[in-house]
C-alpha positions, 0 to 999 in steps of 0.5 A, a space after each residue: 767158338 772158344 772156351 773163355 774163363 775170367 779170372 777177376 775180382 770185379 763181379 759186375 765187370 765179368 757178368 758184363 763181359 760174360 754177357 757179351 761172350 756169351 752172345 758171342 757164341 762162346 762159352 764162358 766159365 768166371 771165378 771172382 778169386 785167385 785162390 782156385 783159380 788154377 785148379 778150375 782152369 785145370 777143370 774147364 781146360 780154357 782155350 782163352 784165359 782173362 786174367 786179372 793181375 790184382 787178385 784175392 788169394 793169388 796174384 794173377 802173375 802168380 796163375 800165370 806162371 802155374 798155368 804155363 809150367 801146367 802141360 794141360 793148360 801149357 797151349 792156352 792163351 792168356 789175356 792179362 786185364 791191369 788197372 795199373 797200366 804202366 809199362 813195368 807191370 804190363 812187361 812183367 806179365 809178358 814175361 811170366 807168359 802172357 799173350 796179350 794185355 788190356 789195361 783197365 777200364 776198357 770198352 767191350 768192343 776193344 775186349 773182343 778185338 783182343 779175343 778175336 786176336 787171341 783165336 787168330 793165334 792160336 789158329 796160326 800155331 797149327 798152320 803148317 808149310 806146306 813143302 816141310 811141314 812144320 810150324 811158323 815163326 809164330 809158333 816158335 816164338 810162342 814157344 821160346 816165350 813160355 820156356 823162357 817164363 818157366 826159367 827153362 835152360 835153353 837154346 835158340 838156333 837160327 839157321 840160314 841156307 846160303 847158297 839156296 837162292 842160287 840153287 833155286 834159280 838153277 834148278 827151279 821149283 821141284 829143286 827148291 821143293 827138294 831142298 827143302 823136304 831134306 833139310 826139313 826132314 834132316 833136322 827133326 831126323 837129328 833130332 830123335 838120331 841123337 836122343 832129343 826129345 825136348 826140342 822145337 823146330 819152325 820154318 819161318 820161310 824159304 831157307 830160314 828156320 829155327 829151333 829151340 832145345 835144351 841148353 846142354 843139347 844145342 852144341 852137339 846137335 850144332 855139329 852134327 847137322 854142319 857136318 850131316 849137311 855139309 856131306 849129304 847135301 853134296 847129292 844136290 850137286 853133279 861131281 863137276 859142282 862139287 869139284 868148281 864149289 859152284 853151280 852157274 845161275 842167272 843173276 839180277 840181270 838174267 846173265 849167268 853167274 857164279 853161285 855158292 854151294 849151299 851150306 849152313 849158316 847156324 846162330 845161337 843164343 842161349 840162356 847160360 849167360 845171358 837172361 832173356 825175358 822174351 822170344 823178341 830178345 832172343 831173336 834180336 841176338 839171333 840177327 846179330 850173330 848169323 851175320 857172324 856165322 858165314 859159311 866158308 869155302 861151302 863148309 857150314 859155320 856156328 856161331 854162338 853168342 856168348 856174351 854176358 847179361 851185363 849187371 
């Protein structure tokens, strides 16, 4: 069971829900004002806050973003509880790092579904892919959120294998576990290779994974792995492939057909001139240029968004 703090002003409202936490089987710690409020939160170290937005002392937009920029309370999940309701207020607490939402008043049973939603996630942040062994799609995506609530300068990079399906069908399954393990292993490599320590990596399945770093990094740590790929990835091949630019694979009918070599297909967005108010945003951007970014001749290609948030 989890640890649960309610930040809310209402006293009956939190003995209520207290109660009801609590016969839940988790532990459940209550302050009725904003002022302190972060500083507990430090002291019990919540698994799930329930955050009330109109609060004495500190609203509770003003908590959230503390608790995001806080590395203690950085993994926490947080449940903002509104009497407002309409959509400006509720985005805006998203965009300070929120989870989730539950406009007020609200049945206890419809509470409990949000907590049980909240424990769902952050379980699935510790899932791993069994072949790379990094997180998923709602890891990262959580991630870019928090950094993008604390203004932080950063950059969101899409990368697509072209050219894997092919090769799976050709060498199968310890081939595709191959592919995988080396390029998974290449891209956190990079990383620590080139001193970047600020980083994200996520695998969002098959051939598809995302990373996040710091704005000034994304351009250099780009161009290696295009060129580190496109030069170690030719050990998949023998010197006939590589010589043709193809392998042979069985197509949608089973009949043997050309197919590239793999290379990189590599998108970014970026917050240098564009403001992003979500991870759901940012990839957005992401499907739009790595349809751009198509690899050539089995070279891999970048392509980087660079357009301007419009005033």
């Amino acid at each position: 069971m989890s640890r649960i703090l309610i930040v809310d002003d209402e006293v009956d409202l939190t003995e209520l829900i207290k109660a009801k936490l609590t016969a839940e089987g988790h532990q459940v710690f209550v302050i009725n004002t904003g002022e302190g409020a972060f500083e507990y939160a430090k002291q019990v170290k919540p698994d799930i806050c329930l955050l009330d937005i109109m609060l004495p002392g500190a609203t509770g937009y003003q908590i959230c973003r503390r608790m995001r920029k806080d590395p203690e309370l950085y993994r926490m999940a947080i449940l903002m509880l509104t009497a407002l309701g309409e959509e400006p207020e509720v985005v805006h607490g998203l965009e300070q790092g929120a989870d989730d939402y539950l406009v007020k008043p609200f049945k206890l049973d419809r509470l409990m579904d949000k907590v049980a939603s909240l424990n769902a996630l952050l379980a699935t942040l510790d899932n791993r892919n069994r072949i790379s062994n990094l997180p998923g799609t709602d890891a990262i995506k959580r991630e870019l959120n928090h950094q993008l609530a604390r203004g932080t300068a950063i950059a969101a990079v899409y990368i697509d294998i072209v050219g894997f399906e092919g090769f799976c069908k050709s060498r199968g399954a310890d081939g595709q576990r191959q592919a995988i393990e080396f390029f998974s292993k290449m891209l956190v490599g990079l990383t620590r290779s080139l001193g970047m320590y600020e980083y994200f990596v996520a695998h969002m399945g098959r051939q598809h994974f995302v990373l996040m770093l710091k704005l000034e990094d994304y351009e250099r740590y780009c161009q290696h792995l295009a060129k580190t790929f496109d030069e170690e990835g030719r050990k998949f091949y023998t010197p006939q492939e590589i010589s043709q630019n193809f392998i042979m694979a069985p197509d949608a009918q089973g009949r043997d057909a050309r197919s590239p070599l793999m290379a990189l297909s590599i998108g970014v967005a970026h917050t240098q001139h564009r403001q992003f108010k979500s991870a759901k945003k940012m990839f957005e951007v992401l499907a739009q240029v790595r349809q751009k970014a198509q690899p050539n001749e089995g070279k891999s290609v970048i392509f980087v968004d660079r357009r301007h948030t419009e005033r």
